[in-house]
C-alpha positions as CSV (number, residue, x, y, z in Angstrom):
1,X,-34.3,25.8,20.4
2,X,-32.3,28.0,17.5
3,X,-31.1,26.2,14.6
4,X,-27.7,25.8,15.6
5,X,-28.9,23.7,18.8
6,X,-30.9,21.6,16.6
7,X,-28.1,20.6,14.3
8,X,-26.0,20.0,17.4
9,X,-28.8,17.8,18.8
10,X,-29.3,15.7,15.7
11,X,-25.5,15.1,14.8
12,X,-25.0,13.7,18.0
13,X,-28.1,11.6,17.8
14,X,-26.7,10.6,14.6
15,X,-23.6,9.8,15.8
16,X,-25.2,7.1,17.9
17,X,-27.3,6.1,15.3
18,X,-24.7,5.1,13.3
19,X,-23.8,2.1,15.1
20,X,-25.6,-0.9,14.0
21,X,-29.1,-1.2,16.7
22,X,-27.6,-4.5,18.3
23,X,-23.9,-2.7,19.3
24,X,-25.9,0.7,20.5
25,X,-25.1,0.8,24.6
26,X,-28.7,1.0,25.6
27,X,-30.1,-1.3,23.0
28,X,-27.4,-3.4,24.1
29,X,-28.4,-3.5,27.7
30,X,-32.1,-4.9,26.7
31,X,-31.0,-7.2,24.1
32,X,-27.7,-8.8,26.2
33,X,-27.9,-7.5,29.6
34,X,-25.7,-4.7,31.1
35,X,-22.7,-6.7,32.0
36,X,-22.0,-7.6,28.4
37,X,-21.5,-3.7,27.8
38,X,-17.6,-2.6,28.0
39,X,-16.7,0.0,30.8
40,X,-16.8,3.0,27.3
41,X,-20.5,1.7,26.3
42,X,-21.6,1.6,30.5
43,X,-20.6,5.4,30.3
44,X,-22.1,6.3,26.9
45,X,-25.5,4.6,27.8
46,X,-25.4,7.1,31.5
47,X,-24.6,10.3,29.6
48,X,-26.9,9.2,26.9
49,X,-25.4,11.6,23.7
50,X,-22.1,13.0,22.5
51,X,-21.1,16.0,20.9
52,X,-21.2,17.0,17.1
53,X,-18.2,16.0,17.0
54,X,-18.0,12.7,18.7
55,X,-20.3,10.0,19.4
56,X,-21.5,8.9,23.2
57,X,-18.9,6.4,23.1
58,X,-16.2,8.4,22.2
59,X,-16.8,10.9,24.8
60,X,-16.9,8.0,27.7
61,X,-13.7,6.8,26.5
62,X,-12.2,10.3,26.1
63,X,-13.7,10.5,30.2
64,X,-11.8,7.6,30.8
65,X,-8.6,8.4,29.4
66,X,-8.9,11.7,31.7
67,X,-9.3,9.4,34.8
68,X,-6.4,6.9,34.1
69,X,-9.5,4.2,33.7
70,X,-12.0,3.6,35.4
71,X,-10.9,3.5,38.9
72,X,-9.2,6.8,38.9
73,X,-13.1,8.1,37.8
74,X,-13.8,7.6,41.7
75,X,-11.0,10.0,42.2
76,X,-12.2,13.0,40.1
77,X,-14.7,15.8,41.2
78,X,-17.7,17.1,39.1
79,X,-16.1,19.9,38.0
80,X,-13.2,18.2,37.0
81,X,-16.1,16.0,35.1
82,X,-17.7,18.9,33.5
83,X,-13.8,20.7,32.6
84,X,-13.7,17.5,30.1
85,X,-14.3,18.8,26.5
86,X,-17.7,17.7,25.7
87,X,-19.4,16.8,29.2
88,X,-20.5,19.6,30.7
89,X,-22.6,20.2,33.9
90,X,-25.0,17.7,33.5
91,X,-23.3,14.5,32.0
92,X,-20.8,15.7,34.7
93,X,-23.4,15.5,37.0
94,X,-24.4,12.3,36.2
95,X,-21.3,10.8,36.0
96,X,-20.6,11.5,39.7
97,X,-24.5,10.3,40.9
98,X,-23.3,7.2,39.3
99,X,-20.3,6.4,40.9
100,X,-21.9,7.8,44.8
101,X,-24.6,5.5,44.3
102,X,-22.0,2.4,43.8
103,X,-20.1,3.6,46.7
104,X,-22.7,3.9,48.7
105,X,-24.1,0.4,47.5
106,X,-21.1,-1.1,48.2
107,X,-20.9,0.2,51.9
108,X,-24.4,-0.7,52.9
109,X,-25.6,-3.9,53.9
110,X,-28.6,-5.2,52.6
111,X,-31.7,-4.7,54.5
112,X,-31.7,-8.2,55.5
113,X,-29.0,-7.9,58.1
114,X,-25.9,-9.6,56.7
115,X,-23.9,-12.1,58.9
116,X,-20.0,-12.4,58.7
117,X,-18.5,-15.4,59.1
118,X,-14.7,-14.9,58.3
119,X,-12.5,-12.5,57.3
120,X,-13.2,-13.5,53.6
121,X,-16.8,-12.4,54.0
122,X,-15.3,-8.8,55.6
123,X,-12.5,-8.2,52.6
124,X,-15.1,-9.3,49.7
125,X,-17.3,-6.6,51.0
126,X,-14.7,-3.8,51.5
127,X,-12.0,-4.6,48.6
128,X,-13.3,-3.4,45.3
129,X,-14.4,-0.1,47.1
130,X,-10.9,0.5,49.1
131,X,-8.3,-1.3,47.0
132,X,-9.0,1.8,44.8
133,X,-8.4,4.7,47.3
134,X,-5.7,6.7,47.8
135,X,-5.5,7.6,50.7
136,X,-5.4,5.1,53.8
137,X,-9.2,4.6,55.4
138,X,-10.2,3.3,58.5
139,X,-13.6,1.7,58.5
140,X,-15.4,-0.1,61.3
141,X,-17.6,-2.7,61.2
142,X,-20.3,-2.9,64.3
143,X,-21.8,-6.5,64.9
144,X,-24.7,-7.9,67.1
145,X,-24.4,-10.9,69.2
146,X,-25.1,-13.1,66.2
147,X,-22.4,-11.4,64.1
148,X,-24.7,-9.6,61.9
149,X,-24.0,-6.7,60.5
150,X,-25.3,-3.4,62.2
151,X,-23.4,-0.4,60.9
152,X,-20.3,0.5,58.9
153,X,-18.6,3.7,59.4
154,X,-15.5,5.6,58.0
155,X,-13.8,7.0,60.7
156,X,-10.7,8.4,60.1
157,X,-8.7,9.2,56.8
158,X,-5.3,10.0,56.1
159,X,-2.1,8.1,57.6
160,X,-2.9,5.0,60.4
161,X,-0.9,6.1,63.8
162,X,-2.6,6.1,67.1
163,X,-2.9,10.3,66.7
164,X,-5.9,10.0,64.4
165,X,-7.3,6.4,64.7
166,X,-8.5,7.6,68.2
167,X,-10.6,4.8,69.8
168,X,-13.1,7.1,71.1
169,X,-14.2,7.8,67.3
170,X,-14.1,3.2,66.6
171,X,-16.3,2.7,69.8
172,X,-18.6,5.8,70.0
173,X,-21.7,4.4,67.8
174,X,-20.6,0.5,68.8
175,X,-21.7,2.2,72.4
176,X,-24.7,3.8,71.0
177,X,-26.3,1.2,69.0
178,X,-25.1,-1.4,71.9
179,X,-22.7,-3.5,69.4
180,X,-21.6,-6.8,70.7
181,X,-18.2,-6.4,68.8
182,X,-16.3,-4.4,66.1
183,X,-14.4,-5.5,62.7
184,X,-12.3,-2.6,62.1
185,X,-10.4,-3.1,58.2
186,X,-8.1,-0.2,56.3
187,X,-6.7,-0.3,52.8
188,X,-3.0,0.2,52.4
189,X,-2.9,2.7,48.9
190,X,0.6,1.4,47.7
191,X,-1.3,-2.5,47.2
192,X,0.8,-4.1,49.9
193,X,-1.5,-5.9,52.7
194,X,1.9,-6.4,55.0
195,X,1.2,-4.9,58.6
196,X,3.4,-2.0,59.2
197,X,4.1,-1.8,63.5
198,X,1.8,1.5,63.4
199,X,-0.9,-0.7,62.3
200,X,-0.1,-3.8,65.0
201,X,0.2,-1.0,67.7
202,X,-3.1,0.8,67.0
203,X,-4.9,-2.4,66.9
204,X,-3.7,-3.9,70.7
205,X,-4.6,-0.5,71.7
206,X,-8.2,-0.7,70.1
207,X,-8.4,-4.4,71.9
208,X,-7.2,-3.4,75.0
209,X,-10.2,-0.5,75.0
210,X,-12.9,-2.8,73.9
211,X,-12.0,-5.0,76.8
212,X,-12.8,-2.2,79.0
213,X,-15.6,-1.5,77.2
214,X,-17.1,-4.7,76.6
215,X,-17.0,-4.8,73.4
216,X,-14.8,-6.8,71.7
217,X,-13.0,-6.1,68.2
218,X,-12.9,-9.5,66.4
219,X,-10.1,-8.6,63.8
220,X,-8.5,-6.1,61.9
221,X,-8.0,-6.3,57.8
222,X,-5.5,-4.6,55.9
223,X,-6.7,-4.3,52.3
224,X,-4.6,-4.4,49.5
225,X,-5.1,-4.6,45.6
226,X,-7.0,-7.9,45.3
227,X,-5.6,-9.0,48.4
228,X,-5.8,-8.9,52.2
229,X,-4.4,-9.6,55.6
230,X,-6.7,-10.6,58.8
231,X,-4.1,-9.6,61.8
232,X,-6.5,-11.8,63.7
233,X,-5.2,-15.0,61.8
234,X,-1.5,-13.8,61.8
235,X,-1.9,-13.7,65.7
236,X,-1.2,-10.1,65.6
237,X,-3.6,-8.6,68.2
């Protein structure tokens, strides 16, 4: 390393240094636990160092700013990551593993096979993920004969009408992995839960098809922000 990287490389260890040991994101994490940590110090401790000119935490915060917060982070590419002053490939890198690995935690059931039991138990695992998204997306849920959870799939993306929310795409694995019934859910971007008659008229269709199928779809959620309507317990479909 040439003498200009090791100044770089020991002001932005400084940087981090500077903070007392007990407000230091990683130390932090050991000493209180990570959900003590604010969303800026949860960033620093992933990309680890700043720059010589700013500190770990001031780069997460400047990353922030450029995503509007911390959900619009879940909107941005890596290389709109690494165009940030200061983050570069691998931070940028990083940045994006993070946020695919929650996604993809919150989309998975555990491997013990999770049971649904209302629609509360279908919003609370689908809200924090699609409340955020900005465009609409049409998930389905496939279920056993004890309601347990077998698979969840995205299958279409983009504006809910009968053209793309096709029920040969909702049923196609339900027939495969011999699904006893289907939840299907999709978030509505603007926040508002309400049913539009697009949405009421795509979901008799997918009922009336399951009924030929033998499978039956249980209910449909519309997710808003931090709330959500089960068509099922409007008496919609």
């Amino acid at each position: 390393m040439n003498q200009e990287g090791i100044m770089r490389k020991n002001t932005a260890m400084y940087n981090m240094k500077a903070l007392p040991e007990d407000e230091r994101p990683r130390e932090k994490i050991l000493r209180k636990g990570v959900g003590t940590l604010s969303n800026a110090e949860l960033l620093a401790a992933l990309m680890g160092t700043g720059t010589k000119d700013v500190s770990a935490i001031g780069l997460a915060n400047r990353v922030l700013s450029s995503g509007k917060g911390l959900a619009g982070l879940t909107e941005l590419m890596p290389e709109e990551f690494a165009s940030i002053h200061g983050v570069g490939p691998a931070k940028a890198c990083q940045i994006a593993a993070a946020l695919e690995l929650g996604r993809r935690i919150a989309v998975s059931p555990k491997k013990r096979r999770v049971s649904i039991g209302s629609p509360e138990d279908v919003a609370l695992l689908f809200m924090e993920e699609l409340r955020y998204k900005t465009k609409e997306v049409f998930r389905v849920m496939l279920l056993n004969t004890k309601n347990e959870i077998l698979m969840i799939e995205d299958t279409a993306i983009g504006d809910l009408n009968s053209s793309i929310v096709h029920p040969r795409e909702v049923f196609i694995n339900a027939i495969k992995k011999s699904a006893a019934s289907v939840i299907v859910a999709h978030n509505h971007p603007s926040g508002n839960p309400e049913p539009s008659t697009s949405d009421v008229n795509v979901t008799k269709r997918l009922v009336q098809s399951g009924e030929i199928l033998g499978i039956k779809v249980l209910d449909h959620l519309i997710i808003g922000d931090g709330v959500y309507i089960s068509l099922k317990e409007r008496n919609l479909m």
